[in-house]
C-alpha positions, 0 to 999 in steps of 0.5 A: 500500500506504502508503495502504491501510494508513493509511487507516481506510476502506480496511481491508476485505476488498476492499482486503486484496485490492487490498493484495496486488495492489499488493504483487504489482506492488512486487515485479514493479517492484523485482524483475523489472523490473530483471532484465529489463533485465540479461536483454536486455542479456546477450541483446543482448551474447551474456553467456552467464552472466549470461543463464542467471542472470537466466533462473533468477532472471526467469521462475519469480517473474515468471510467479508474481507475474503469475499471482498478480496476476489471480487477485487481480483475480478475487478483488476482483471476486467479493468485489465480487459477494459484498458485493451479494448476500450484502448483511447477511451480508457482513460476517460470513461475509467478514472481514479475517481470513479473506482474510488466511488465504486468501491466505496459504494461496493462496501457500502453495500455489500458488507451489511449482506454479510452482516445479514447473513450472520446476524440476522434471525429472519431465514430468507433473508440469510438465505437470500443474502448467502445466495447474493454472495454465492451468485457474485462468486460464480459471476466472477469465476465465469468473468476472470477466465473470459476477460483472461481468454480475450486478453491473450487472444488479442494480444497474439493476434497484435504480436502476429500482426507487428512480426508480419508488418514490420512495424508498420502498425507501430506508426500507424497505429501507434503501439510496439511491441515494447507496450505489448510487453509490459501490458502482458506482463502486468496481466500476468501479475493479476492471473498469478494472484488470481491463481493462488487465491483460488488454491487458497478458497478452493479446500474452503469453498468444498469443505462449507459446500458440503457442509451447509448443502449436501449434510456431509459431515465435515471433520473440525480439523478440515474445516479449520486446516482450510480456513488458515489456508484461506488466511495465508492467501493475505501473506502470499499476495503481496510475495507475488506484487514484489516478484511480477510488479516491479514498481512496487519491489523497487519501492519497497526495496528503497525503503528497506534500505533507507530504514536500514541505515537508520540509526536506533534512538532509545526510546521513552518507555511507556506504561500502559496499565492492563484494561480489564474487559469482561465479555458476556459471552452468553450475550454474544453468542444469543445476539449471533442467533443460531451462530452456534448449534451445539454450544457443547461440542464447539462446531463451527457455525452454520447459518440455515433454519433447519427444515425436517420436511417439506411442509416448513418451506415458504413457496411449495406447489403441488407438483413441484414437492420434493419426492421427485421421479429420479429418472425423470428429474436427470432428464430434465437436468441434462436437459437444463445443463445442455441449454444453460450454455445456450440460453445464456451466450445466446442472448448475450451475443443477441443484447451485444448485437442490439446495443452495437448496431445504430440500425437496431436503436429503436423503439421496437429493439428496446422492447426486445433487448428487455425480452432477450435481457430476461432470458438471459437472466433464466439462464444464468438464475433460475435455471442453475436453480432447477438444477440445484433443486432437483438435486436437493430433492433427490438427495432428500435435503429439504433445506436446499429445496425449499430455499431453490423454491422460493428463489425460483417461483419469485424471481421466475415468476416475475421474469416470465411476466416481463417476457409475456409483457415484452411479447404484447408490447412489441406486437402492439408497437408494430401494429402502432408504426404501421398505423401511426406511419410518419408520426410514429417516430415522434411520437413512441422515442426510445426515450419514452420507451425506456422510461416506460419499461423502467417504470413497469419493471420497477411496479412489476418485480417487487409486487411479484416477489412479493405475492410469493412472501405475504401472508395476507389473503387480500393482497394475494388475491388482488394481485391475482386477479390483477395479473390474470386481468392483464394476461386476458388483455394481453391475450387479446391484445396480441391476435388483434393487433396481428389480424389488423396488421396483415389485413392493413398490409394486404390493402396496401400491396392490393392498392399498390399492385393495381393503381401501378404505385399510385399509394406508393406517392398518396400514402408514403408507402412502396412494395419494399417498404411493406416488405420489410415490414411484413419481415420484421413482424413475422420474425416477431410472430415466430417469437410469439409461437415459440413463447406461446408453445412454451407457455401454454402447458404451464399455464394450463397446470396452473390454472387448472391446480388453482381454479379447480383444485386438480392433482396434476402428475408430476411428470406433466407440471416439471416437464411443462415447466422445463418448457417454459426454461427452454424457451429462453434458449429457442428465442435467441435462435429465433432472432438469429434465423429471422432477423438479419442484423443480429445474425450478421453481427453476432456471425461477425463476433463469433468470427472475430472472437475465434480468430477466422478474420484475425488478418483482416482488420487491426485495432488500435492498443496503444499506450495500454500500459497507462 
């Protein structure tokens, strides 16, 4: 930190970065460390009291000081992969002030998620607070090796390119292989770091999985082995910034030297009378909750209600309990598995494809960005969570299939009512530009439209998740009644407005073709412009087929369970509801065959990404260093 600090060349986004990276390993080896160390001498001695304290005081700012240090490794890593794309830009969009600002507000808000987690007494927001953490450790896995994967891609093609130019980008484009050099050897830095800390959590990560997910016992002795382990990643990291960062082992080595040369002074000594603390352990480990569950046998803490069947979870359908068909339930996760990659990389290329196209920026699109946005968050959440509630119900762990549960119907709930409202929404804005025709553009913005659909996201998700948690009968049923209103209108909205659509534009080709293009100069329409609109509303009705040949079964089951009380068999609501995962894996698809802007852009990337056309093009790198 002393080196960061006083030296000029390393006041750089990414070093504010590895600042707080080193701050977060101060802290753990001045801290943490040392309650450690009274936590297994209290657990060796049979100190109940000192136990409990150091409990209390070792596990909420240790789990939040190790979560904060690998997202600030994630964090270096993707500042690394900004800084060689964005090239010129960098410097201006990613500034020390603003990574001072993000990490404060990082702090700000995800320390008291930890707190919550350890502290509170109310199980889902535990639980919601373990899988918030959960989710960012798993974003950050999947991000690391990505940004590392495109930063090496990018780098080798730009080294092919100065071998086969001879130095010709070097004047054009104003890069070397000298920048080169000393980008790739600070990436190296961070992908070393980045390689002993996951070494250092993984025995950790496996030993807390087992234990809290799967009801595997866990030895004492493992459990604290990979703790220290996860400890001694603070006293390997700042090994590795002295060997790959040569600034800072210049720095440090200047400074040992002139501290060295210093001459001893006596000094003053100084009393300081002993100060008496007395801890009520018994107080401590009450406000802790169920810190500890057996006092007796000092265990280390597990934070979740312990549930005994199925009947204590907050979210449970018929159809969907936790006795589930195991042949039955692998298909469905092999299937889940398979489509997990598809789902989510799909709609990725397809948002990239719409937010990089200028073609694409209109009214219609943003309606179609929220859709492929919500599918892209079925893949990535609530698919993942079918799985891992599958298992739980297999395995008999009711715990683990009641949190999946809960997590699945609320937040799927409201995804699935986005992807229903996007659908109707982009019917119906079809159906207004053709009615509308010159004003339309004045009249529906994509600034209007953004607004829009971040004022109904914000009264849609709270009010879903919502209805999953209340126990007010009232409230259920008016936003039940409420939400079958509006599913009528929009299942009445969508055919409407199609059968208006093609019967307007089966008048216009009919006026076009007899009167010899006369309406093409009294109406503002031609042969090529109906065409291209009569594409782009097929491309959006296919899309409502596959949502609609998703949809329909589930909804089937449900009304059905709901409105008449019926026993569905298990076999049909699981397989109904798989349908409904797939369709966030059979949309992107859809877009890429019917629409040919996004296919031709992601067709583009995917080339670009896998090297096909690494000699056509060279991009700009230069001065990536900073």
């Amino acid at each position: 930190m002393w080196a960061i600090k006083g030296t000029p060349s390393l006041h750089t986004p990414s070093a504010v970065f590895l600042f707080t990276l080193a701050l977060s390993d101060f802290v753990l080896g001045i801290y943490v460390q040392p309650l450690c160390a009274a936590h297994l001498l209290a657990a060796v001695t049979h100190n109940l009291s000192l136990f409990c304290t150091t409990s209390a005081l070792l596990y909420p700012v240790g789990t939040y000081l190790s979560f904060y240090s690998f997202m600030a490794i994630a964090a270096v890593t993707v500042d690394r992969y900004l800084a060689l794309v964005l090239h010129l830009r960098c410097a201006a969009i990613i500034t020390i002030s603003r990574v001072i600002k993000f990490n404060i507000a990082v702090f700000i808000i995800s320390f008291p998620v930890v707190l919550c987690y350890w502290f509170s007494r109310i199980d889902w927001i535990r639980t919601t607070s373990l899988f918030i953490v959960i989710f960012l450790f798993i974003f950050g896995t999947f991000a690391i090796p990505f940004c590392y994967c495109r930063i090496f891609m990018i780098l080798r093609r730009h080294k092919k390119q100065l071998q086969d130019q001879n130095d010709l980008a070097k004047r054009i484009h104003g890069f070397s292989e000298n920048d080169l050099s000393k980008y790739r050897k600070s990436v190296l830095a961070i992908l070393y770091v980045f390689g002993v800390k996951v070494s250092s959590y993984m025995p950790c990560i496996i030993s807390f999985t087992s234990a809290n997910f799967f009801d595997e016992g866990v030895s004492w002795e493992v459990t604290f082995v990979s703790a220290i382990v996860v400890l001694w990643n603070s006293t390997f990291n700042p090994l590795f910034y002295f060997w790959r960062t040569t600034e800072i082992r210049r720095f440090a080595i200047s400074k040992l030297r002139r501290i060295s040369r210093v001459s001893s002074l006596p000094h003053n000594a100084v009393h300081v009378e002993p100060v008496n603390v007395t801890l009520n352990a018994s107080c401590i480990c009450t406000k802790m909750g169920d810190m500890e569950e057996r006092t007796n046998n000092l265990t280390f803490p597990t934070n979740f209600s312990t549930f005994t069947d199925t009947n204590n979870c907050l979210v449970e359908f018929d159809g969907s309990t936790s006795m589930e068909n195991l042949p039955v339930s692998m298909l469905h996760n092999v299937v889940n598995i398979l489509s997990i990659p598809v789902a989510t990389m799909a709609n990725f290329f397809v948002l990239w494809a719409i937010k990089e196209r200028p073609s694409l920026h209109t009214p219609s699109s943003v309606f179609l960005f929220i859709l492929a946005l919500s599918d892209f968050a079925i893949g990535v959440f609530v698919q993942p969570l079918v799985v891992i509630r599958s298992f739980g119900a297999a395995s008999h762990n009711y715990r683990l299939s009641c949190i999946s549960n809960v997590l699945i119907f609320a937040v799927g709930t409201a995804l699935a009512s986005m992807s229903f409202a996007c659908i109707t929404e982009i019917s119906f804005d079809r159906y207004l530009a053709l009615v509308l025709h010159l004003r339309y553009n004045s009249i529906i913005t994509v600034r209007r439209v953004i607004k829009y659909k971040i004022i109904a996201s914000v009264a849609i998700f709270p009010i879903t998740i919502y209805f999953w948690f209340s126990k007010e009968e009232w409230f259920k049923r008016t936003v039940l009644t409420v939400a079958i209103t509006l599913a009528a209108i929009c299942g009445t909205l969508i055919p409407i407005s199609y059968y208006k659509i093609f019967m307007i534009l089966r008048r216009h080709k009919r006026q076009i073709r007899n009167q010899n293009n006369v309406a093409t100069c009294t109406q503002g329409f031609t042969d090529t412009d109906i065409s291209k609109y009569r594409k782009s509303v097929l491309a959006i009705l296919y899309v409502l087929g596959a949502v609609a040949l998703s949809y329909i079964p589930l909804g089937v089951c449900t009304w059905m369970q709901m409105v008449f009380q019926a026993k569905i068999n298990q076999l049909v609501t699981s397989s109904a509801g798989l349908l409904v995962l797939l369709n966030s894996s059979i949309n992107p698809l859809v877009y890429c065959w019917r629409m040919t802007e996004i296919r031709r852009f992601i067709v583009m990337k995917l080339r670009s990404i896998l090297g096909v056309d690494r000699g056509r093009q060279v991009r700009s790198v230069g001065m990536i260093t900073r």
